[in-house]
KOLSEKE-286784 format. One record per residue: residue in one letter; x, z, y of N, C-alpha, C in turn. Coordinates in steps of 0.1 Angstrom, whole numbers, padded with zeros to 4 digits, always signed. Atoms other than C-alpha are relative to their C-alpha. Layout:
N
aXZYXZYXZY ...
***
This chain:
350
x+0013+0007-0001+0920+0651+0509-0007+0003+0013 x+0006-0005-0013+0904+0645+0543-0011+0007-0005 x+0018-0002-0004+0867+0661+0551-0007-0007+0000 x+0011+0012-0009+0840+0637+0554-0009+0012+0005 x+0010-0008-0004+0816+0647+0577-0014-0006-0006 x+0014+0005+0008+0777+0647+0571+0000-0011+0013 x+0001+0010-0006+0759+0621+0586-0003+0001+0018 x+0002-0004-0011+0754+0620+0625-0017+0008+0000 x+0013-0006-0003+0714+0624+0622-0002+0012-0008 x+0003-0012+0007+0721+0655+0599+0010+0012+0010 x-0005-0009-0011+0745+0669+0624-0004+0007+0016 x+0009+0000-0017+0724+0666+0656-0010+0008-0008 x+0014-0010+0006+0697+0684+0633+0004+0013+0000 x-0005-0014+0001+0720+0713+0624+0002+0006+0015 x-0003-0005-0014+0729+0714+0663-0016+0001+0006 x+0016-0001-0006+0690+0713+0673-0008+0013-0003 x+0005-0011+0004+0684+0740+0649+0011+0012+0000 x-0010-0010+0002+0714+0760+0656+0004+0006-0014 x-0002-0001+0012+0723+0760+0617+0018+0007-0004 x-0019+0002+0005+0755+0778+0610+0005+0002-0011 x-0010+0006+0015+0758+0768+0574+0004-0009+0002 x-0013+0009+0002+0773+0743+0590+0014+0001+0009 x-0016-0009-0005+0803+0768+0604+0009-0007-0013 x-0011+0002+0005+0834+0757+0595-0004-0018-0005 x+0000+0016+0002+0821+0717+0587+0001+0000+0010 x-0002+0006-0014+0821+0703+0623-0004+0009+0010 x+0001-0011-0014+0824+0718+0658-0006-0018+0011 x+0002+0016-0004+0806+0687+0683+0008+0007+0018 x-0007+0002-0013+0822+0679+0718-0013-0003+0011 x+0006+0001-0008+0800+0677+0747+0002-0012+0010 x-0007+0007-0010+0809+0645+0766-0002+0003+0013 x+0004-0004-0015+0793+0656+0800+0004+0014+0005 x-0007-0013-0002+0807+0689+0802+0012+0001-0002 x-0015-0001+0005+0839+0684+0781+0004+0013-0005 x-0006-0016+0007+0835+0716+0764-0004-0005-0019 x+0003+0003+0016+0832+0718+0724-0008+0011-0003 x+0009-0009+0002+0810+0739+0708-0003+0000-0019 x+0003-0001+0016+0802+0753+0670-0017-0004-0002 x+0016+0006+0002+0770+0741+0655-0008+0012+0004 x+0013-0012+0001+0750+0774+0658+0000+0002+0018 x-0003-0002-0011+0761+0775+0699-0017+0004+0007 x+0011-0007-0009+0732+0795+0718-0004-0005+0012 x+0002+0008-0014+0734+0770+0747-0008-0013-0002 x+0012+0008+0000+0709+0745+0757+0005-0013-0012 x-0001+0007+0007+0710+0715+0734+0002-0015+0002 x+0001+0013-0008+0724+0681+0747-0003-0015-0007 x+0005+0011+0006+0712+0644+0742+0014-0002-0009 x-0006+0012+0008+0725+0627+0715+0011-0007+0002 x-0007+0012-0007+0743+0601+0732+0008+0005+0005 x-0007-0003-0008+0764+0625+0751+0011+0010-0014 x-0006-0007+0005+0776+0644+0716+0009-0007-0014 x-0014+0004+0012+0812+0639+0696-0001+0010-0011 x-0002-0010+0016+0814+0654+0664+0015-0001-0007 x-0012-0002+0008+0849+0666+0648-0003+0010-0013 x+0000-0005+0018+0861+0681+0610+0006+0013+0011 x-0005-0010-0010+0877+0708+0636+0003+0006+0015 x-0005-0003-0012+0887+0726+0663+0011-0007+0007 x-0010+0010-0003+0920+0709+0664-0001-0015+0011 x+0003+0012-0006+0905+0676+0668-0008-0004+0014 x+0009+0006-0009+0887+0682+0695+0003+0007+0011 x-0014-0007-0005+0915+0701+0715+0006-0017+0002 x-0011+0012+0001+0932+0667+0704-0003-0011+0009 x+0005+0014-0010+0903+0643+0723+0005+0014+0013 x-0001-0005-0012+0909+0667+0756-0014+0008+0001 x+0012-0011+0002+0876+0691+0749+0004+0014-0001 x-0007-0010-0004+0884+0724+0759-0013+0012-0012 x+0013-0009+0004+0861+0758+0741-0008+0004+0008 x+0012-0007-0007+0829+0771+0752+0004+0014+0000 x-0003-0014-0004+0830+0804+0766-0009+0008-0008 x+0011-0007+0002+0800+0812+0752-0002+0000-0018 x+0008+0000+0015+0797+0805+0714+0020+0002-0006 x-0014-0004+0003+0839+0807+0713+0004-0002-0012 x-0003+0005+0013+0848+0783+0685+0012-0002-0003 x-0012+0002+0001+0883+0790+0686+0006+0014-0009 x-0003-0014+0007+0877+0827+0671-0005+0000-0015 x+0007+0001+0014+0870+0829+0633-0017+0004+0004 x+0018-0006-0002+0828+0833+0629+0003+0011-0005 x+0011-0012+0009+0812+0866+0626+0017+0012+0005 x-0007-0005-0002+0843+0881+0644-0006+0011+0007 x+0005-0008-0008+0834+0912+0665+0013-0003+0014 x-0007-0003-0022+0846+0907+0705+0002+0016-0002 x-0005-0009+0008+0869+0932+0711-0008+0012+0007 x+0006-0012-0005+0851+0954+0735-0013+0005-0012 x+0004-0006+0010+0830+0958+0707+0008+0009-0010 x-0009-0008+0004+0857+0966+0682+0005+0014+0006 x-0006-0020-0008+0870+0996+0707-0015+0006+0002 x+0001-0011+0005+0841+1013+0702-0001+0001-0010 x+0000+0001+0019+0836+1007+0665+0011+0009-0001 x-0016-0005+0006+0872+1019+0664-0004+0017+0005 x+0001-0015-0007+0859+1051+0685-0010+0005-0009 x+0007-0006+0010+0830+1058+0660+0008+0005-0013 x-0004-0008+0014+0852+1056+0632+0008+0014-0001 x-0008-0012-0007+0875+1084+0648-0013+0011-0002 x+0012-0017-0002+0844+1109+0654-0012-0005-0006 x+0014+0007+0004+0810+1092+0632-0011+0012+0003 x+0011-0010-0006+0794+1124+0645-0003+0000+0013 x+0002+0002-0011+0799+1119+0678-0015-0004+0007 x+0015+0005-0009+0767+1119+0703+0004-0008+0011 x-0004+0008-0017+0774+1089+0730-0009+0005+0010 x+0013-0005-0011+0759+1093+0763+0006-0013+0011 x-0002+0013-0007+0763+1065+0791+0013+0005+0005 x-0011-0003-0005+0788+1085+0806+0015-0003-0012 x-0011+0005+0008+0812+1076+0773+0003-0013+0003 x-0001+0013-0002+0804+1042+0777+0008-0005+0012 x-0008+0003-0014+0815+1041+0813+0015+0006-0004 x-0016-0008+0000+0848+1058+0803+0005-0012-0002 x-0011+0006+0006+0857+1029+0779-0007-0020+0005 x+0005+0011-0009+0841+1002+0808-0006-0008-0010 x+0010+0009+0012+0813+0991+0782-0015+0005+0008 x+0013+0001-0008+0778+0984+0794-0012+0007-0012 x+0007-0002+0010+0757+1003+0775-0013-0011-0009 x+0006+0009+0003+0729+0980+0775-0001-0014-0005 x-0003+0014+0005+0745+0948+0769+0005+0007-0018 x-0002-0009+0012+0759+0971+0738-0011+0002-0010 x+0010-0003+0006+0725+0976+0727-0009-0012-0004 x+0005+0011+0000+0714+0941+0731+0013-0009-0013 x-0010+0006+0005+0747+0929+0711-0003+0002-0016 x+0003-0007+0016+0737+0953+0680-0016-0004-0006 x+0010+0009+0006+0704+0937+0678-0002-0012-0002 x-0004+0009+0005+0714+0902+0677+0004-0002-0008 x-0009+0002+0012+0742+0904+0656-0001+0009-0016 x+0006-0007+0012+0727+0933+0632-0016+0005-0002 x+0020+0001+0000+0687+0934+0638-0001+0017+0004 x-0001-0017-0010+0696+0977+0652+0005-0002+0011 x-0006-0001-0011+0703+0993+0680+0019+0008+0000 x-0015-0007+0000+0738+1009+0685-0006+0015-0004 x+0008-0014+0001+0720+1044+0683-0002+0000-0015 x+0003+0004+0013+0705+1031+0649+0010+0004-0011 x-0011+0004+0007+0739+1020+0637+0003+0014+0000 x-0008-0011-0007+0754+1055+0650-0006+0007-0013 x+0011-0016+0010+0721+1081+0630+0007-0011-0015 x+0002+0003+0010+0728+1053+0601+0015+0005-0009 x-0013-0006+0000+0767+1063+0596-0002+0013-0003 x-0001-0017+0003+0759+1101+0597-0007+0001-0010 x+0008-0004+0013+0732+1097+0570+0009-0008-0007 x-0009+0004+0012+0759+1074+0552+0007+0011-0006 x-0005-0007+0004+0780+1102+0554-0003+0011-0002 x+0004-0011+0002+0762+1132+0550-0007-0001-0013 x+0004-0001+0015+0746+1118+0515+0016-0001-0008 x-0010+0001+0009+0779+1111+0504+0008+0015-0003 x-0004-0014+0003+0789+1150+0509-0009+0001-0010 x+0010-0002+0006+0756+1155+0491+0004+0000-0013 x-0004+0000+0019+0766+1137+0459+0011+0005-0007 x-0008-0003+0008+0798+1154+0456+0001+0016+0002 x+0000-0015+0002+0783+1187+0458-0002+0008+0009 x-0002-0008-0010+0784+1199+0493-0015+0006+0001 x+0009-0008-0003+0759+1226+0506-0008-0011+0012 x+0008+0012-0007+0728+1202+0521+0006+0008+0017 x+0002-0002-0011+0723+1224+0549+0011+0002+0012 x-0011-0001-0005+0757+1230+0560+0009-0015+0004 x-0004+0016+0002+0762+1190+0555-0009-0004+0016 x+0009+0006-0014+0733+1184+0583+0001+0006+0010 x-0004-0003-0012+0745+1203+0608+0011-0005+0007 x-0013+0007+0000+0777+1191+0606+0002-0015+0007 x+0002+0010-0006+0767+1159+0612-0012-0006+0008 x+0011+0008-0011+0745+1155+0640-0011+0007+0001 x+0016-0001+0004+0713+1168+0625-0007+0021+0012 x+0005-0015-0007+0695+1200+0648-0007+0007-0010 x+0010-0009+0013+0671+1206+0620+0005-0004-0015 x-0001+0005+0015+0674+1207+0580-0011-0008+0002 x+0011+0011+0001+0640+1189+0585-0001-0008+0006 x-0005+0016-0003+0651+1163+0607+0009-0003-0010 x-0012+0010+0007+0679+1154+0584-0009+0001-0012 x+0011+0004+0011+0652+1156+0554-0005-0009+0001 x+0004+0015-0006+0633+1131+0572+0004-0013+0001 x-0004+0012+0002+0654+1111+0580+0011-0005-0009 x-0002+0003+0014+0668+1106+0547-0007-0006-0008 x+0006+0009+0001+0639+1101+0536-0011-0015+0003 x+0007+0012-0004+0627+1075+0555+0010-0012-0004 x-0011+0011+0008+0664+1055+0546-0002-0002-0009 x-0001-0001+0016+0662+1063+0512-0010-0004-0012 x+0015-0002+0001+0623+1067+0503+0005+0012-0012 x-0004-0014+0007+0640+1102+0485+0002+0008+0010 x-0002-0011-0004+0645+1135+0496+0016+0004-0002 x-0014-0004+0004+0680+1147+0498+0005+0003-0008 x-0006-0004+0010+0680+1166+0471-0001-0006-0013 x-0004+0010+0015+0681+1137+0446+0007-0007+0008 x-0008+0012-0007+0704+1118+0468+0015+0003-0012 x-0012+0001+0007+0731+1130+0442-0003-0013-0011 x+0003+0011+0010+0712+1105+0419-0003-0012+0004 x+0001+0011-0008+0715+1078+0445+0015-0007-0002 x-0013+0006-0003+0746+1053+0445+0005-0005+0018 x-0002+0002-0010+0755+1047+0476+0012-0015+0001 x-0005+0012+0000+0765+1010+0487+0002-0005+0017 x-0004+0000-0012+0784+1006+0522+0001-0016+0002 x+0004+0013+0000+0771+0973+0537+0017-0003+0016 x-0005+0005-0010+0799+0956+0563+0000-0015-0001 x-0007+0014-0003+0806+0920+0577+0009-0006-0001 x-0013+0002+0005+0833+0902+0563+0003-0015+0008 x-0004+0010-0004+0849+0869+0587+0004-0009-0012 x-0001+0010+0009+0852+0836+0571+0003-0013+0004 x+0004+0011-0009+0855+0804+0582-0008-0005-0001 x+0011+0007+0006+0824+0793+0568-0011+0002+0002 x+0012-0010-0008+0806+0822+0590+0007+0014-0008 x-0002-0011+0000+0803+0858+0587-0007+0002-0016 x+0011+0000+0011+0790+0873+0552-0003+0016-0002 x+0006-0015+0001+0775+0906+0543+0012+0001-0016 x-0008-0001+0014+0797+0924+0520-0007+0012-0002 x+0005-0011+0007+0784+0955+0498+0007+0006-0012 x-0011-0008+0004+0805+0980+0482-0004+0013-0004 x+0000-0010+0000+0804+1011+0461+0016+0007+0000 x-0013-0007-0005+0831+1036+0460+0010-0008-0012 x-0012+0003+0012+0847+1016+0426+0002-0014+0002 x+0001+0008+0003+0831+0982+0431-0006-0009+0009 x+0007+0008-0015+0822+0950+0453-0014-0006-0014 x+0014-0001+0004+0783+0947+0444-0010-0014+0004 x+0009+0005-0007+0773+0921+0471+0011-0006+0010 x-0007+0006-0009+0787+0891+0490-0007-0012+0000 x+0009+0008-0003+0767+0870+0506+0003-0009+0012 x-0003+0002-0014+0764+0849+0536-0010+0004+0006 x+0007-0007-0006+0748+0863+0564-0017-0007+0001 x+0016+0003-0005+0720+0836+0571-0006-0003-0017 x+0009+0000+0008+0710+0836+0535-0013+0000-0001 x+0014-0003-0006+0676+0831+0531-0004+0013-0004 x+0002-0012+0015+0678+0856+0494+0004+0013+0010 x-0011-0011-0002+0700+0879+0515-0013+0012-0003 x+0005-0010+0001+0667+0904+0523-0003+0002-0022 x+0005-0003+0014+0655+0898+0485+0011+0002-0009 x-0007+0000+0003+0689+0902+0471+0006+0016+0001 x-0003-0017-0003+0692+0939+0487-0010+0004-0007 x+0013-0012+0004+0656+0951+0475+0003-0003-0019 x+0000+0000+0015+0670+0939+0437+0011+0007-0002 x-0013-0011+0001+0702+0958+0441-0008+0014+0001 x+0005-0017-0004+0682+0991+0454-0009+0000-0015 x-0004-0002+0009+0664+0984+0426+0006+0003-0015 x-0013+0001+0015+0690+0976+0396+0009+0011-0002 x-0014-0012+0001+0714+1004+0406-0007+0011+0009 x+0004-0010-0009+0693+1030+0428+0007+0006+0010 x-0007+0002-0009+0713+1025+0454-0006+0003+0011 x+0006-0001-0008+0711+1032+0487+0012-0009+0012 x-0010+0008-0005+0726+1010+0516+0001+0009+0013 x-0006-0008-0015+0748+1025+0549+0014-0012+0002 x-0011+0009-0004+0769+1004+0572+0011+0009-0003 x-0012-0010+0002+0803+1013+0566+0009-0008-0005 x-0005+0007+0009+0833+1002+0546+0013+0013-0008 x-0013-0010+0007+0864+1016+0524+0009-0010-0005 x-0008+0006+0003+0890+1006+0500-0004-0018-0005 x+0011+0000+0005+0865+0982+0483-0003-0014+0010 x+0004+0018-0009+0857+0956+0514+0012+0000+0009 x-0014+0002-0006+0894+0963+0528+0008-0016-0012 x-0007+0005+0014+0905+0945+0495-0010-0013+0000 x+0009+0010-0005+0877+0917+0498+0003-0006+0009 x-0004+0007-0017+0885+0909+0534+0009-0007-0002 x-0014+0005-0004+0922+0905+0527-0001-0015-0013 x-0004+0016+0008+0918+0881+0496-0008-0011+0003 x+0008+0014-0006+0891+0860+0512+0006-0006+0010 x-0010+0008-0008+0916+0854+0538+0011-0010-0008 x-0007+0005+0001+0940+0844+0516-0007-0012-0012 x+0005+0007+0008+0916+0827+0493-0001-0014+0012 x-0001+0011-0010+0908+0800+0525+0014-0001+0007 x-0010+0004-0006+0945+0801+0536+0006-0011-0014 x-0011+0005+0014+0952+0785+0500+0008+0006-0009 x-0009-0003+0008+0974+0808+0489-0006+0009-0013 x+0003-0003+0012+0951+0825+0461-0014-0007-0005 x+0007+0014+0011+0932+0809+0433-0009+0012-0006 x+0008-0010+0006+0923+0841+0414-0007+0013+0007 x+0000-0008-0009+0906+0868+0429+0002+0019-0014 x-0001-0012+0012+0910+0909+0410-0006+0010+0010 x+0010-0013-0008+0883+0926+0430-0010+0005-0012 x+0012-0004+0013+0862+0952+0406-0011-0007+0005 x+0017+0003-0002+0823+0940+0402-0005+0007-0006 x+0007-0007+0003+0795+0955+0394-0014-0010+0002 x+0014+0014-0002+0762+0926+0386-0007+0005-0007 x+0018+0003+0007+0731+0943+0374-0006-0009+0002 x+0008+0009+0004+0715+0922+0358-0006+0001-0021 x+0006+0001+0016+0696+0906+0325+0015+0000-0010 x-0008+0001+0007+0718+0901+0295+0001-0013+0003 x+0000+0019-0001+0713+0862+0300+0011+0001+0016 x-0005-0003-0009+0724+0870+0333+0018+0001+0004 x-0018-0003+0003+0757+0882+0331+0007-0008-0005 x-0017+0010+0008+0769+0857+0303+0003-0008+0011 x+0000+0012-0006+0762+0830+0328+0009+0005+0011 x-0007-0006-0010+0780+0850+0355+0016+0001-0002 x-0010-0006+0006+0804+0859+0334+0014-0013-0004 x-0005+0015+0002+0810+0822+0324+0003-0006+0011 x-0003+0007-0019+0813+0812+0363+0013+0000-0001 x-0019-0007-0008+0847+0834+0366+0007-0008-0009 x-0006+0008+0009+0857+0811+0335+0005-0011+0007 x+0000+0012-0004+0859+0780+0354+0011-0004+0011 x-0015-0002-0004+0893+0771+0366+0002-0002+0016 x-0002+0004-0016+0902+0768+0405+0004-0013+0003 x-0008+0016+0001+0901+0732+0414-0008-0006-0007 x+0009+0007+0007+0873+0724+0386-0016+0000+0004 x+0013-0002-0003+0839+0717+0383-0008+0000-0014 x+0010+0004+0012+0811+0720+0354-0009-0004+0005 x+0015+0000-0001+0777+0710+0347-0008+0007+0000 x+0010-0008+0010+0748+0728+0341+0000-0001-0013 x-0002+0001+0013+0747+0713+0310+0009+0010-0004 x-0012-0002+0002+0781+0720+0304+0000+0020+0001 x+0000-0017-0001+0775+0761+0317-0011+0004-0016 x+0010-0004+0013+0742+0762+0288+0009+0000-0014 x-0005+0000+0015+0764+0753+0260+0011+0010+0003 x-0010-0006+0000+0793+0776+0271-0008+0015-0006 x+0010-0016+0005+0769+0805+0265-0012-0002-0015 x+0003-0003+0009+0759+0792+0236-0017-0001-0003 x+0011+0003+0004+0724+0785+0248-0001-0017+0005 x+0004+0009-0004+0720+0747+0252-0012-0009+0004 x+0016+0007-0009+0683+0740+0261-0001+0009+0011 x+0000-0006-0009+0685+0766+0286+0007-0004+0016 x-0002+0007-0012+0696+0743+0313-0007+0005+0012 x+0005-0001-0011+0674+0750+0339-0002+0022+0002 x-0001-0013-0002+0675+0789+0336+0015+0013+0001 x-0011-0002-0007+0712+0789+0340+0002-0006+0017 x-0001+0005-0019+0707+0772+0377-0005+0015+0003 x+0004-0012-0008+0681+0800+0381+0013+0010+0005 x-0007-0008+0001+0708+0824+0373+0011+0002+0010 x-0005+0003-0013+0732+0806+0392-0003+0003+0013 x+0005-0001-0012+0711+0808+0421-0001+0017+0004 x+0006-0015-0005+0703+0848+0414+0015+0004-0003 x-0009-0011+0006+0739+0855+0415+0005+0002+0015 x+0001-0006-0013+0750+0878+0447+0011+0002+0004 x-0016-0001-0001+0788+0876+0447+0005-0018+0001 x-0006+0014+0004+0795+0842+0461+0014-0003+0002 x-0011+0001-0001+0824+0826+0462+0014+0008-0010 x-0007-0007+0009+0842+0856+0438-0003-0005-0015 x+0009+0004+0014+0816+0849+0412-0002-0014+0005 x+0001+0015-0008+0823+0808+0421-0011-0009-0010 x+0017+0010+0005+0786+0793+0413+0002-0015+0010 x-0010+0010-0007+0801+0769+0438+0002-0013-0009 x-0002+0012+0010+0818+0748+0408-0007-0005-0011 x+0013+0007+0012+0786+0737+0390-0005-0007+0007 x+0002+0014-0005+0773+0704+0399-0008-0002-0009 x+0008+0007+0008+0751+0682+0386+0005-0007-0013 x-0001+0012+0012+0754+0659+0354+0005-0009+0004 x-0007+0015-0007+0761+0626+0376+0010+0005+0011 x-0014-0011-0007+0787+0653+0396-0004-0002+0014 x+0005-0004-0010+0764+0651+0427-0002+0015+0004 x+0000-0022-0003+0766+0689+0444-0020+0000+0003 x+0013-0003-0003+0729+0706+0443+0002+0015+0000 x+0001-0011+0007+0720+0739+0438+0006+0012+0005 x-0006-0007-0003+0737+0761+0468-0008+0012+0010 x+0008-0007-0006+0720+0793+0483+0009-0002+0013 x-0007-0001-0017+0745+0792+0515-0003-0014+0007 x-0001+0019-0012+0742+0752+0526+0007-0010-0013 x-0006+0013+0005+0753+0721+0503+0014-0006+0008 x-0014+0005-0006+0781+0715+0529+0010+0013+0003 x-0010-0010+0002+0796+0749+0525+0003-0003-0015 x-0008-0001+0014+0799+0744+0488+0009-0011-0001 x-0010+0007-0003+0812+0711+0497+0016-0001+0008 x-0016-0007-0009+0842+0726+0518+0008+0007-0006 x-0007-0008+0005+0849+0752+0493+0006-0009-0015 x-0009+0010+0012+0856+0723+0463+0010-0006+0009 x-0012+0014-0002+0875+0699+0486+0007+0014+0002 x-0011-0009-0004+0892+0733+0499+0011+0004-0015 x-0008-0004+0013+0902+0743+0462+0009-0015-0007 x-0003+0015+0005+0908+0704+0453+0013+0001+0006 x-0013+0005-0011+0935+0701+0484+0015+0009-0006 x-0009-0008+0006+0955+0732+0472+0000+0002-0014 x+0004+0002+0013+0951+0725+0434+0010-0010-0004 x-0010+0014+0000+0971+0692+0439+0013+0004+0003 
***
């Protein structure tokens, strides 16, 4: 099944507003430059008249459009550049570690640009990121028993009452109930569709989102509180295991996914959730069609809600619910990502 694209005057909108729920629908070509570019591109905005629109990268390689240096639509979205990656890779090695500019110059990284990167792409500073890691890991000694004070020195902390502090300012607790805290390690997971927030406890994936969500903040403050949770960047087995089948979920090659969950929620909640995973790869329901599966059929409109409040997309596929007249509505990420992920399931289904 080809792609259709949207329409031109909805494409030039998404490129005006740098929209990248529409990553992975169209990349546009620049005629006056001859460069291509992804819809979200950080660079000035050209007339109309001067912009090609392709279903890919490919195609626009194929007219003789070369990549922008700057927005680099040739790398999956929501990738980390690698000089980033090397030191990410160096925190994980030592997460206690104190940087100092003199590190940075070792591993020819600019600190500042460093610091300007981690507020773009995650709303901290690298510093931030750095104290938020040691308080990940110093509650997680906490809950399995370790001596507090011997925990906060260990990692980073000069005072028990700085690491008190700043516990409680993450937390809005005191350390010593942090054993009665869950802890839920937030990372970024690549997609073609963009980047998405993944969230993870030590058994269960909790939280998969896309990043420009609007829900995404309101979606965290109902997790902290449904499960008294506490969020730290980070990852483990958990969004290792996520990453790899969402890869293979957009290469085609899987249909089903067998990642644990974990969806506080109502009891209405759940069935409807529960009924999503029912819904075969390749198909589509109604709403209607979801109310009676659960048994409630006037409850139409509070299965959409449900749909709408559910925080695992694409695993939990709210995706394949449509309208009545099988027009697509109803998508927290973009209407042209859920349209990518039916024709994507449709193409390898056949």
């Amino acid at each position: 099944m080809i792609q259709e694209l949207p329409s031109v005057d909805e494409m030039y909108e998404a490129v005006l507003n740098r929209d990248t729920r529409y990553e992975g629908v169209f990349v546009l070509g620049v005629k006056t430059t001859g460069i291509f570019c992804r819809p979200g591109c950080p660079a000035r905005n050209p007339n109309p008249e001067n912009i090609e629109y392709f279903r890919s990268a490919k195609e626009a390689l194929d007219a003789g459009y070369r990549p922008c240096h700057r927005c680099k639509p040739m790398q999956p979205a929501g990738k980390n550049p690698t000089w980033v990656t090397k030191i990410l890779d160096e925190v994980d090695k030592d997460p206690s570690r104190r940087w100092t500019d003199a590190d940075f110059d070792q591993l020819s990284v600019n600190p500042n640009r460093l610091r300007r990167w981690f507020k773009k792409h995650h709303g901290m500073t690298f510093q931030t990121y750095l104290r938020l890691r040691r308080l990940g890991m110093a509650l997680g000694r906490i809950q399995h028993g370790d001596n507090m004070t011997q925990t906060a020195f260990e990692h980073g902390y000069e005072s028990l009452s700085g690491f008190r502090d700043a516990i409680k300012k993450l937390t809005g607790t005191t350390p010593g109930n942090g054993e009665h805290s869950i802890m839920v390690y937030l990372n970024r997971v690549s997609t073609p569709l963009g980047p998405m927030v993944c969230g993870t406890t030590d058994e269960d994936l909790c939280l998969l989102e896309f990043v420009d969500r609007r829900m995404l903040e309101t979606q965290l403050k109902r997790l902290t509180k449904r499960l008294n949770c506490t969020f730290v960047p980070g990852s483990n087995a958990i969004t290792e295991k996520v990453s790899t089948q969402l890869q293979e979920y957009f290469a085609g090659t899987r249909k089903d996914f067998d990642v644990p969950l974990i969806t506080p929620g109502t009891e209405f909640q759940n069935a409807v959730w529960e009924q999503l995973t029912s819904i075969p790869y390749g198909q589509t329901r109604s709403y209607e069609e979801q109310a009676i599966a659960i048994d409630r059929p006037k409850a139409v409109r509070a299965v959409a809600r449900s749909n709408g409040d559910n925080r695992i997309a694409i695993i939990i596929p709210c995706h394949r619910v449509i309208a009545k007249d099988g027009t697509l509505c109803g998508y927290g990420g973009g209407l042209w990502r859920k349209k990518y992920l039916l024709e994507l399931e449709q193409r390898y289904s056949e």
